[in-house]
C-alpha positions as CSV (number, residue, x, y, z in Angstrom):
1,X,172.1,86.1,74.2
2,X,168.5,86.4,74.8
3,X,167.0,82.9,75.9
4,X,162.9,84.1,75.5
5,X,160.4,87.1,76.8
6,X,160.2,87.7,80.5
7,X,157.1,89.0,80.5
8,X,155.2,92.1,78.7
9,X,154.1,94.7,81.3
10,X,150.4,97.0,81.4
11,X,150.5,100.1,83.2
12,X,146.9,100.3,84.4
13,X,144.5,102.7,86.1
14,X,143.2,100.5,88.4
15,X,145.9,97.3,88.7
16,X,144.0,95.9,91.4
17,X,140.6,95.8,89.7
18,X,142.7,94.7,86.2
19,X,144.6,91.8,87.4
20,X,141.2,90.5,88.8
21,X,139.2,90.7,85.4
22,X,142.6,88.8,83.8
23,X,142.4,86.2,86.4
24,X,138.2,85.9,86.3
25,X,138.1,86.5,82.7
26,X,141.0,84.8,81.1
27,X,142.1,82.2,83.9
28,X,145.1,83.6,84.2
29,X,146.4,83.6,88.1
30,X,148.3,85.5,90.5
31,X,152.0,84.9,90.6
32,X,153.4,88.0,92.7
33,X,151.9,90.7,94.6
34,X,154.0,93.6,95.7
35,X,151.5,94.6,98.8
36,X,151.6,98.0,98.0
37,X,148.1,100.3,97.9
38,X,148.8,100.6,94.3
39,X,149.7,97.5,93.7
40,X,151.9,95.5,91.3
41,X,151.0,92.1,90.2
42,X,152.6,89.3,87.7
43,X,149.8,86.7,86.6
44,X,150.3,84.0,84.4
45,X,148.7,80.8,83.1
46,X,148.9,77.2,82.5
47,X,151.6,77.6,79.3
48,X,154.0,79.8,80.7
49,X,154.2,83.5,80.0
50,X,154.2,86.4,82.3
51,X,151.9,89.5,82.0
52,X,153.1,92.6,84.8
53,X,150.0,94.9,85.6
54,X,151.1,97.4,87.5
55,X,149.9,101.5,88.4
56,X,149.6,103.9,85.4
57,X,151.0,107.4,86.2
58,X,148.0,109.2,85.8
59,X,148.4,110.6,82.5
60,X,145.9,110.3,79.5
61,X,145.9,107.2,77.7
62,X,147.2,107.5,74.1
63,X,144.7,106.6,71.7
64,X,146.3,104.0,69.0
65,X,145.2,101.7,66.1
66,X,145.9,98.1,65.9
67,X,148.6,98.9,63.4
68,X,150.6,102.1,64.9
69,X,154.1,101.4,65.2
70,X,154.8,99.9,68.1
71,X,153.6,97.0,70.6
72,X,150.0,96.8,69.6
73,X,148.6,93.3,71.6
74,X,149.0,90.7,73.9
75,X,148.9,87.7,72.7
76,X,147.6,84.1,74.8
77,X,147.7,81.1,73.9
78,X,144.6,78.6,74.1
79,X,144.0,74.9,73.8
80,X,140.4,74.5,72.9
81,X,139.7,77.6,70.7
82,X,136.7,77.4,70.4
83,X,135.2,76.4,73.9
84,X,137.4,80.0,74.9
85,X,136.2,81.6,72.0
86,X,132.4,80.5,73.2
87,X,133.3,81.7,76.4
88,X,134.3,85.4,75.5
89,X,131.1,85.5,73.1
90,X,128.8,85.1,76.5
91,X,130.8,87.5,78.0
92,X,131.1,89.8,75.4
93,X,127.3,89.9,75.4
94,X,127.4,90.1,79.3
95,X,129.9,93.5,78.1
96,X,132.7,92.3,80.8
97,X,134.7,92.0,76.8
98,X,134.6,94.7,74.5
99,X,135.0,94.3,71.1
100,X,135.3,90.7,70.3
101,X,136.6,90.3,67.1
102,X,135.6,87.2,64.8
103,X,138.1,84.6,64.4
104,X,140.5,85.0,61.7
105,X,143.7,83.2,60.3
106,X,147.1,83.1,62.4
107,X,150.4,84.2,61.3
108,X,152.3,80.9,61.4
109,X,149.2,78.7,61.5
110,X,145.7,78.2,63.6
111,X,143.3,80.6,64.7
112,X,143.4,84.1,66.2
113,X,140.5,86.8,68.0
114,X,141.1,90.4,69.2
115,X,139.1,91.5,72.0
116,X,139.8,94.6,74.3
117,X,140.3,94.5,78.4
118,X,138.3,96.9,80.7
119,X,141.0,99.6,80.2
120,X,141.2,99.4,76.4
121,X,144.1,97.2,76.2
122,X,144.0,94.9,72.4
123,X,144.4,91.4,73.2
124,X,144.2,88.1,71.3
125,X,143.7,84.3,71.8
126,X,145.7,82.6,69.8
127,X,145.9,78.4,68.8
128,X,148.6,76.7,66.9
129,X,147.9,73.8,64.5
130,X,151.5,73.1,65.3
131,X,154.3,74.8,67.3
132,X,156.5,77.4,65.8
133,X,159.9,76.1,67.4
């Protein structure tokens, strides 16, 4: 059976200039690059996990609320929450985050934010006050 995610995958308009702002932004670093013009990339961080950012085909983004069926965010994991959460406030006022959320409850325990990537993307930092499994 299935032993954990792989990884979740972003099709985006500009991969190159995506994977950059997850690596500035979130910390998060480069584990494969394909080499290609359009290229693909797998970044990761400290805790494991595996994002894929990789070429859109040109089409129009769908436009979809945080609670359309369906895969809806991405969510990472953070230590400190509130140093990171500092963190995205400067750059939220900087605009290089959009739509910082304030800090709510987590399913399961801890803290969670939303926040939004260049290309529209819904993502959240996550803590645990204790670990799930």
């Amino acid at each position: 059976m299935v032993s954990g995610v792989d990884h979740v995958a972003i099709a985006a308009r500009d991969s190159r200039a995506l994977t950059r702002w997850y690596c500035d932004t979130l910390g998060l670093r480069i584990l494969f690059d394909n080499g290609k013009e359009a290229p693909t990339y797998l970044v990761g961080g400290d805790m494991g996990g595996v994002v894929e950012i990789m070429p859109d085909n040109g089409e129009k983004r769908a436009v979809h609320q945080p609670l359309d069926p369906g895969i809806r965010h991405i969510a990472f994991r953070v230590g400190d929450f509130d140093s990171v959460y500092s963190r995205l406030e400067e750059l939220h006022r900087e605009g290089t985050v959009l739509g910082l959320m304030p800090p709510a409850p987590a399913a399961g325990g801890g803290q969670v934010a939303f926040f939004h990537d260049p290309e529209g993307n819904l993502i959240q930092i996550v803590s645990r006050d204790k670990e799930l499994f």
